[in-house]
C-alpha positions in Angstrom: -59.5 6.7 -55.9 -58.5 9.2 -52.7 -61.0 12.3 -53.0 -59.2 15.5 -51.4 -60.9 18.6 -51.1 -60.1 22.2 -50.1 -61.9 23.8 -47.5 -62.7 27.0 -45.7 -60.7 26.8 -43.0 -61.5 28.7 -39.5 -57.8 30.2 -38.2 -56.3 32.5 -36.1 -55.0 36.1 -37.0 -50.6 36.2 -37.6 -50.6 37.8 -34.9 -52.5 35.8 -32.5 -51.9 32.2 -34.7 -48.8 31.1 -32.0 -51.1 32.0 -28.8 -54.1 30.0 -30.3 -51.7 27.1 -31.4 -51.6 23.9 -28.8 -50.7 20.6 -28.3 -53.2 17.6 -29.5 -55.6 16.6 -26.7 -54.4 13.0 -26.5 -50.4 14.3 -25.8 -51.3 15.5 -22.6 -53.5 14.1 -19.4 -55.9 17.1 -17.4 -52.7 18.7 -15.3 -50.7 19.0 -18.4 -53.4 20.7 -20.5 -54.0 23.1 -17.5 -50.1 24.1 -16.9 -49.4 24.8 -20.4 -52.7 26.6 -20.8 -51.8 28.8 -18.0 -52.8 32.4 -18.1 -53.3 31.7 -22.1 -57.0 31.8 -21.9 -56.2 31.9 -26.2 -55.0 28.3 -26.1 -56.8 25.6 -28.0 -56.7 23.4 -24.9 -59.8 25.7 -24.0 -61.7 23.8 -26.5 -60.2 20.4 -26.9 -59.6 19.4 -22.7 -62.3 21.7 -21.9 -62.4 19.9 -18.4 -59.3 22.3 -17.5 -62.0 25.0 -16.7 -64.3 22.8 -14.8 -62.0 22.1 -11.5 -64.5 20.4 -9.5 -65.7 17.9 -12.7 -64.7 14.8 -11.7 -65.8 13.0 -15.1 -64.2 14.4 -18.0 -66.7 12.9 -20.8 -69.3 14.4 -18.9 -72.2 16.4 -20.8 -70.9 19.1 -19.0 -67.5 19.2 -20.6 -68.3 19.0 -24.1 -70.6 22.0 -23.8 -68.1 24.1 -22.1 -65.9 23.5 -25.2 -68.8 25.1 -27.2 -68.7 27.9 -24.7 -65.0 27.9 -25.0 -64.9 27.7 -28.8 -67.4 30.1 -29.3 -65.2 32.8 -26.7 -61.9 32.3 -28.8 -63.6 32.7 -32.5 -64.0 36.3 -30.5 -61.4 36.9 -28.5 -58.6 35.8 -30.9 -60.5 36.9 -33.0 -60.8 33.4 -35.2 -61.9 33.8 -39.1 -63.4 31.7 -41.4 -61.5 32.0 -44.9 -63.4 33.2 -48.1 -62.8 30.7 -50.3 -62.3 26.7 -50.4 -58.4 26.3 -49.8 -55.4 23.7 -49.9 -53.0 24.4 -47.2 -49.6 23.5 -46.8 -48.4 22.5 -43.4 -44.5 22.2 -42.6 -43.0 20.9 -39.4 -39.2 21.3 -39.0 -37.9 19.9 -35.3 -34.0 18.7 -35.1 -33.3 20.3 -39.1 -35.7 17.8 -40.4 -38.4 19.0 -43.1 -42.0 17.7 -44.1 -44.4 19.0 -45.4 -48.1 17.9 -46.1 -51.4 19.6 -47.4 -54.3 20.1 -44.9 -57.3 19.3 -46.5 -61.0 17.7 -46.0 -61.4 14.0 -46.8 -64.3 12.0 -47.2 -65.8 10.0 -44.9 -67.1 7.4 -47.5 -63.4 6.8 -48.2 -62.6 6.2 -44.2 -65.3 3.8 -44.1 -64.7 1.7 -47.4 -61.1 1.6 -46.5 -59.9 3.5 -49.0 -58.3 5.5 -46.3 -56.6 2.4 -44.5 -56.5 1.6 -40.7 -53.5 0.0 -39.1 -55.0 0.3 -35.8 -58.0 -0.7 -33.4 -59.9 2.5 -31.5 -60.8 1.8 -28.3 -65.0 3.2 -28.1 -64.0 5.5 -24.7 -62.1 7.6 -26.6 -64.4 6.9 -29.7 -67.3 8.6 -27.6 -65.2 11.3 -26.2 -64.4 12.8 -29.4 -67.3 12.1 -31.4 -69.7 14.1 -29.0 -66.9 16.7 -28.5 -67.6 17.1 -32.9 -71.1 17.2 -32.4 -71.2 19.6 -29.2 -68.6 21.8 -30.7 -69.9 21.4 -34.7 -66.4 21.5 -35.1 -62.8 19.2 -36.1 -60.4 20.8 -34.1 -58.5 17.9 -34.5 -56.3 17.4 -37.2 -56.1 13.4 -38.8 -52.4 13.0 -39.6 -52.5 11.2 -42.9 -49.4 9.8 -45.2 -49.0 8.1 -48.9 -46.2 7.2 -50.9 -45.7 10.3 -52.5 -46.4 11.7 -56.2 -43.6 13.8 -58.0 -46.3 16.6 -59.4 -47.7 16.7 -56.2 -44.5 17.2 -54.3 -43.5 19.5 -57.3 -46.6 22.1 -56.6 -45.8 21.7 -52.9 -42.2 23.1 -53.3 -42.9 25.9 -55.8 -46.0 27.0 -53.4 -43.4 27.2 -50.4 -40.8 29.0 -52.6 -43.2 31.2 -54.1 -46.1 31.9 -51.7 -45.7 34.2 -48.7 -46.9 31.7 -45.7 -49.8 32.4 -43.2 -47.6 31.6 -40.2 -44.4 31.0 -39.0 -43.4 30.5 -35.7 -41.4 28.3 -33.2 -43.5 26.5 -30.3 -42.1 26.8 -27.0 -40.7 23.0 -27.6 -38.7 23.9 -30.4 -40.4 22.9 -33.2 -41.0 25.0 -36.2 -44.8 25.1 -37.4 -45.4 27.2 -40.9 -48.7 27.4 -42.9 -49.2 28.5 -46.5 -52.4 29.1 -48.1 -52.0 26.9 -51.9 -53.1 29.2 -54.8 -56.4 28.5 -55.9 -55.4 27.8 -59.3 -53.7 24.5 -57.8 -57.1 23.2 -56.4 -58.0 21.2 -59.6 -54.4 19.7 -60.0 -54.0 18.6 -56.9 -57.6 16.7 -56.9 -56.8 15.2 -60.0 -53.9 14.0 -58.9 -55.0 11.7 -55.5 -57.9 10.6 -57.6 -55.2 8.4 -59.2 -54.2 7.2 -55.8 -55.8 4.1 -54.5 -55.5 4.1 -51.1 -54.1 6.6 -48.2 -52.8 5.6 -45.2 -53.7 7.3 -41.5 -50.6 7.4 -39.8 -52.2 9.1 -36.0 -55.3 10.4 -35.3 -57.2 6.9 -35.5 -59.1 8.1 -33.3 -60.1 11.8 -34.4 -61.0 9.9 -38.1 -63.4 7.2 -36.3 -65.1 9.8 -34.5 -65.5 11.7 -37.5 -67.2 9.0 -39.2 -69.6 8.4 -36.3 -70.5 12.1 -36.0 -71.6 12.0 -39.5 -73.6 9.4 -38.8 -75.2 11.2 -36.1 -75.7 14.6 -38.4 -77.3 12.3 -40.9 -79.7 10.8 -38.8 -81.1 14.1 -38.1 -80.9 15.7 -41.1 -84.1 15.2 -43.2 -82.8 16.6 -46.3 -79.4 15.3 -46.0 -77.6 15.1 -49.5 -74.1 13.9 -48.9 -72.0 17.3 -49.7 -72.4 18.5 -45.9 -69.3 19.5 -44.5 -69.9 16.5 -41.9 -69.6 14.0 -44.5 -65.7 14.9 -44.8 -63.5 15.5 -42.2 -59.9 17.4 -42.0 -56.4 16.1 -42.1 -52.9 16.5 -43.5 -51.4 14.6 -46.1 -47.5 13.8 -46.2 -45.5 11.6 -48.0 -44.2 8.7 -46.5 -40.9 8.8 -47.6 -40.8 12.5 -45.3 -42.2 11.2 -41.9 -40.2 9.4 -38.9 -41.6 7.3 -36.6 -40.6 6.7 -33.2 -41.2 3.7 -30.6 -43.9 3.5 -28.6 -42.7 2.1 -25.3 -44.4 0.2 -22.6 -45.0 -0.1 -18.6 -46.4 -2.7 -16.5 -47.5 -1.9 -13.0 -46.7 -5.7 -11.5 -45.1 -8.6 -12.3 -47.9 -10.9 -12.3 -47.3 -11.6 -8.6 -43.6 -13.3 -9.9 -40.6 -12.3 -7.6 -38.3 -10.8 -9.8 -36.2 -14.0 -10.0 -39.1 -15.8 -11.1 -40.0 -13.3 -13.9 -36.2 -13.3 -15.2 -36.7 -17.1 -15.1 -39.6 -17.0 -17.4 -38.6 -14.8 -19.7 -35.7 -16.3 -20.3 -37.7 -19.2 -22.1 -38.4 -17.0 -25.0 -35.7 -14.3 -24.9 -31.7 -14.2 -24.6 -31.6 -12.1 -21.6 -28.1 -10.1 -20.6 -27.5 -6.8 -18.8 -26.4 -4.2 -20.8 -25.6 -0.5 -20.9 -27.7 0.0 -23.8 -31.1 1.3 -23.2 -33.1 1.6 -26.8 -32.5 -1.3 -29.6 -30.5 -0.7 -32.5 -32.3 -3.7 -34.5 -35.5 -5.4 -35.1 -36.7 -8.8 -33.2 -34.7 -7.4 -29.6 -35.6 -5.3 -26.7 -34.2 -3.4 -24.0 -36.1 -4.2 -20.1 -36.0 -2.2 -17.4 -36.3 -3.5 -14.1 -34.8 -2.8 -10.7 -32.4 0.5 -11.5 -30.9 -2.0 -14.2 -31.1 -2.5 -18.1 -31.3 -5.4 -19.5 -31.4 -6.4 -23.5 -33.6 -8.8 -24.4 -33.5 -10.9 -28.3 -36.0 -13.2 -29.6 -35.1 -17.1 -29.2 -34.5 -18.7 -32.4 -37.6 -20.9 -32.1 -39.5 -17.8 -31.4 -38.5 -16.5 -34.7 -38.7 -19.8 -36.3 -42.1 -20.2 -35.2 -43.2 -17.0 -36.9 -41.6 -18.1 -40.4 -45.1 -20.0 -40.5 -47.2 -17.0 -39.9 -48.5 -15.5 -42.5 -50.1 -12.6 -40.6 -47.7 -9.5 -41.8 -48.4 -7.7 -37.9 -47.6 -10.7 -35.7 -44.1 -10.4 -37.0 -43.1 -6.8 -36.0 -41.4 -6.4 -32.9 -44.7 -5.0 -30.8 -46.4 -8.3 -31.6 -43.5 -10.6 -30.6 -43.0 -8.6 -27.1 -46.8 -9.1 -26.7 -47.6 -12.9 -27.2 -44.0 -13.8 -26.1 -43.9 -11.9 -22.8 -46.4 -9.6 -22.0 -49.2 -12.2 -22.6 -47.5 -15.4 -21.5 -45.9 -14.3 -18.7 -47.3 -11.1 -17.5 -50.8 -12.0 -18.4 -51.5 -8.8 -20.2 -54.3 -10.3 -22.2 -55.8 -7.3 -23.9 -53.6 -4.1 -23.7 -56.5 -2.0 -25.0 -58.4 -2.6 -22.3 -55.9 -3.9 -19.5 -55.0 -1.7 -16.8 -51.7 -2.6 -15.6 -50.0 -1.5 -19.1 -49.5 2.0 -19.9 -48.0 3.3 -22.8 -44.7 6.2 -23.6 -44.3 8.1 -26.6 -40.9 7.5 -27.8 -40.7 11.3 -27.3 -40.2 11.0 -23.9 -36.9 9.0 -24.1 -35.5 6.2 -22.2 -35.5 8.5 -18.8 -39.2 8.3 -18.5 -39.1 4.9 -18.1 -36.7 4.8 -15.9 -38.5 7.3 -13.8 -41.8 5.3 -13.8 -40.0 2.6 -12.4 -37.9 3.9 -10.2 -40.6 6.0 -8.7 -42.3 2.9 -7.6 -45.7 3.7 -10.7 -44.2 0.4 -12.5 -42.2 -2.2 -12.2 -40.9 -3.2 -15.4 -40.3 -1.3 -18.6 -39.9 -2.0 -22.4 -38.2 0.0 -25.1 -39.0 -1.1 -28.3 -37.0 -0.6 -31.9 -39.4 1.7 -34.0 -41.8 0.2 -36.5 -40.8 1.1 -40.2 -43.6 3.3 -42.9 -43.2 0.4 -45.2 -44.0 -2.0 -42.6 -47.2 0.5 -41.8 -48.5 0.5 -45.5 -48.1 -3.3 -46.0 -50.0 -4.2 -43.0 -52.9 -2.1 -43.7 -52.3 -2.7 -47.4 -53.0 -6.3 -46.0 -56.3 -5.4 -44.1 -54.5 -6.0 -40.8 -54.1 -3.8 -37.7 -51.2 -3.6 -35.7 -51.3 -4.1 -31.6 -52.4 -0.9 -29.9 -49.9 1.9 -29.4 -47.2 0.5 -31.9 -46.4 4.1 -33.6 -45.8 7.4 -32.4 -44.7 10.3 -35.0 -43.3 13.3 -33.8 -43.4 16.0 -34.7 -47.3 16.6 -34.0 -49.4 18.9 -36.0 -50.7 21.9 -33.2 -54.4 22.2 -32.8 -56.3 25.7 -33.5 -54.2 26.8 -36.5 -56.8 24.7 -39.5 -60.1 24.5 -37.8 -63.0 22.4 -40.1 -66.4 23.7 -38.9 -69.3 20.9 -39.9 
C-alpha cells in the first residue's frame, strides 16, 4: 500500500516560474552551476550549489554553505517573489524533449514507506552525498529537490491525468534553454481522494533517480524527530516530495564510464587481458545496439567488445537478477579483474557520463589526456529496474540515467 499525498507547494509566479527554474544540483559540478546561473540571481542554483556565491569556500559541505542556501532561499521567496499555495494540491508535471511525452504527478510521499521498502531502491547511496543533502534539508527546512519516482501504471489514474491536462489551464509552460518543454498543472481538488485511493492499491513504487534526495530525506526526518518533543508523525518532515510516472512513459539512457589509468598495463598488455573475457574487434560503431556487448575507447580508436561465451555461461548459474545486466558483467569481467576497480563508489580512478552527453564526451575525456579508456554501455531496461528491486537487489552504482530531468524551484516542499 503506496500513500500519496497532496501538498502545499511553494512556486514561482508565471511570470517568473522559467527564471526560477534550474538544473538538478547533481547534473552539474561548481563552474557549471555558476555559468548557467549567470547574472540570474533568480535561479535555483542559488539555493541548491549555494557554494557558487562563496568564491573563496574551498569545501563545499562546509557549515558555511548550507546556511548561505538559507540566506539564498529566504532572498528568492522575495525577490521572485515565491508563494506558498492555499490549499493541499496534486500536480501534474510533463516533460516533452525530442516529441516524446510523460507525464507524472508531483506529490509528498511518506517516509515510512522509503524506509520499509515499500518505495523500492535499486541503488546504493554513497554517505558524502547522503550528508550533503540531508543538512542542506535541515539548514534550508526545505526539499528543493524533486525524487523522480515510476510504477507500472493504472488506467484510472492515467485517465484523470489526461482529462486534467485537456481540461485544466496549466500553471506553466515554457521551453528551457536546452530545449526541453517543462509544463505544470494544478489537479482539481476534487481528484485528491481518487487519486489516494487509487496508489493505496499499489504495493510498491519504484525510485527511478533521486536515491540520493529520498535517503536524505529519510535521515532529515530522523533528525527533526529527535528534536521534536511532541512529534506526532503528520509533520511535513515525515513525507518528502517527488513525481510519479508510469513506467511504460520513461526512457532510460546508459550511464557510461571512464578510467583514469590502465592499471599500470601498456596498452598491449590491457588489450591482451581483456581479450580473456571479451571478443575484442575495432569497429566504427561507438554505442551498442544489444545487451551482453560494449563499445571501448582507447587511443583515438573504437573498439566493440562482447561477452565470451563462458562469461555468459557462467552467469546462467547466478541467480542474482543484477549480476546479469550488462553494468555488472563490464564490472567483475573487466573493470575489477583487470583494471582493479574494486569499489566504483568509492574508487577514484572511475568516473561516470550521463548518456546525455553522447559518445563525444568520451572521446574528449580521453583524448584530452583526463582518461585513458572509455566504456559505452547498452541502456538498462524499466522492467529490468522493477525486477531487481522487486527482488530486494541493487544494481552497481551509476547504472541508469533518465533524461529528461525534472527542473528544481518550480514544486518546492517546505518541512
Amino acid at each position: 500500500m503506496a500513500v500519496i499525498r497532496p501538498f502545499r507547494a511553494l512556486r514561482p509566479t508565471k511570470e517568473k516560474a522559467q527564471l526560477v527554474a534550474s538544473v538538478p544540483y547533481d547534473v552539474v559540478n561548481r563552474e557549471e552551476a555558476a555559468k548557467y546561473s549567470e547574472g540570474n540571481p533568480l535561479s535555483y542554483l542559488h539555493i541548491t550549489r549555494s557554494e557558487i556565491d562563496l568564491p573563496d569556500v574551498k569545501d563545499v559541505y562546509s557549515k558555511e554553505v548550507y546556511l548561505k542556501a538559507k540566506e539564498n532561499l529566504n532572498r528568492i521567496i522575495k525577490e521572485a517573489p515565491l508563494k506558498m499555495d492555499d490549499k493541499p494540491a496534486f500536480y501534474l508535471y510533463r516533460l516533452i524533449m525530442d516529441g516524446r511525452s510523460q507525464t507524472g504527478i508531483c506529490a509528498t510521499f511518506s517516509v515510512d514507506d522509503y524506509d520499509n521498502d515499500v518505495i523500492l531502491k535499486h541503488e546504493k547511496t554513497r554517505k558524502v552525498k547522503e550528508d550533503d543533502r540531508t543538512n542542506h534539508i535541515i539548514t534550508t527546512e526545505a526539499q528543493t529537490g524533486i525524487v523522480f519516482l515510476t510504477y507500472r501504471g493504472v488506467k484510472g489514474v492515467n485517465d484523470i491525468v489526461d482529462k486534467t491536462m485537456k481540461e485544466t489551464k496549466p500553471e506553466y509552460d515554457f521551453i528551457a534553454p536546452d530545449g526541453i518543454q517543462h509544463t505544470v498543472w494544478i489537479m482539481p481538488v476534487n481528484y485528491n481522494q481518487f487519486i489516494s485511493n487509487e496508489f493505496v492499491k499499489i504495493n510498491n513504487l519504484y525510485i527511478a533517480d533521486g536515491h540520493h534526495r529520498a535517503k536524505s530525506a529519510s535521515r532529515a526526518r530522523e533528525e527533526k524527530k529527535k528534536a521534536n518533543p511532541s512529534h506526532k508523525g503528520d509533520e511535513e518532515y515525515n513525507y518528502f516530495v517527488a513525481v510519479l510516472f508510469p513506467a511504460e512513459q520513461l526512457k532510460i539512457l546508459p550511464y557510461n564510464r571512464v578510467v583514469f589509468d590502465l592499471n599500470k598495463l601498456s596498452k598491449e598488455d590491457f588489450l591482451n587481458a581483456i581479450s580473456e573475457k571479451f571478443d575484442v574487434k575495432t569497429t566504427s560503431i561507438k554505442q551498442p545496439q544489444t545487451k551482453n556487448q560494449f563499445c571501448m575507447y582507447l587511443d583515438k580508436e573504437w573498439y566493440h567488445l562482447k561477452a565470451r561465451d563462458s562469461v555468459m555461461a557462467s552467469l546462467s548459474f547466478e541467480k542474482s537478477v543484477g549480476e546479469k545486466l550488462d553494468v555488472s558483467i563490464l564490472q567483475n569481467f573487466l573493470l575489477n579483474l583487470v583494471l582493479g576497480i574494486d569499489d566504483p563508489r568509492t574508487n577514484t580512478r572511475i568516473d561516470f557520463i550521463g548518456g546525455i552527453r553522447g559518445t563525444l564526451e568520451l572521446e574528449k575525456l580521453v583524448d584530452s589526456g583526463k582518461a585513458a579508456v572509455a566504456f559505452s554501455l547498452y541502456p538498462v531496461g524499466l522492467d529490468d529496474l522493477m525486477n531487481i528491486s522487486d527482488a530486494g537487489e541493487v544494481m552497481p552504482p551509476k547504472s541508469t540515467w533518465f533524461e529528461p530531468k525534472l527542473r528544481d524551484g518550480l514544486l518546492t516542499h517546505l518541512i
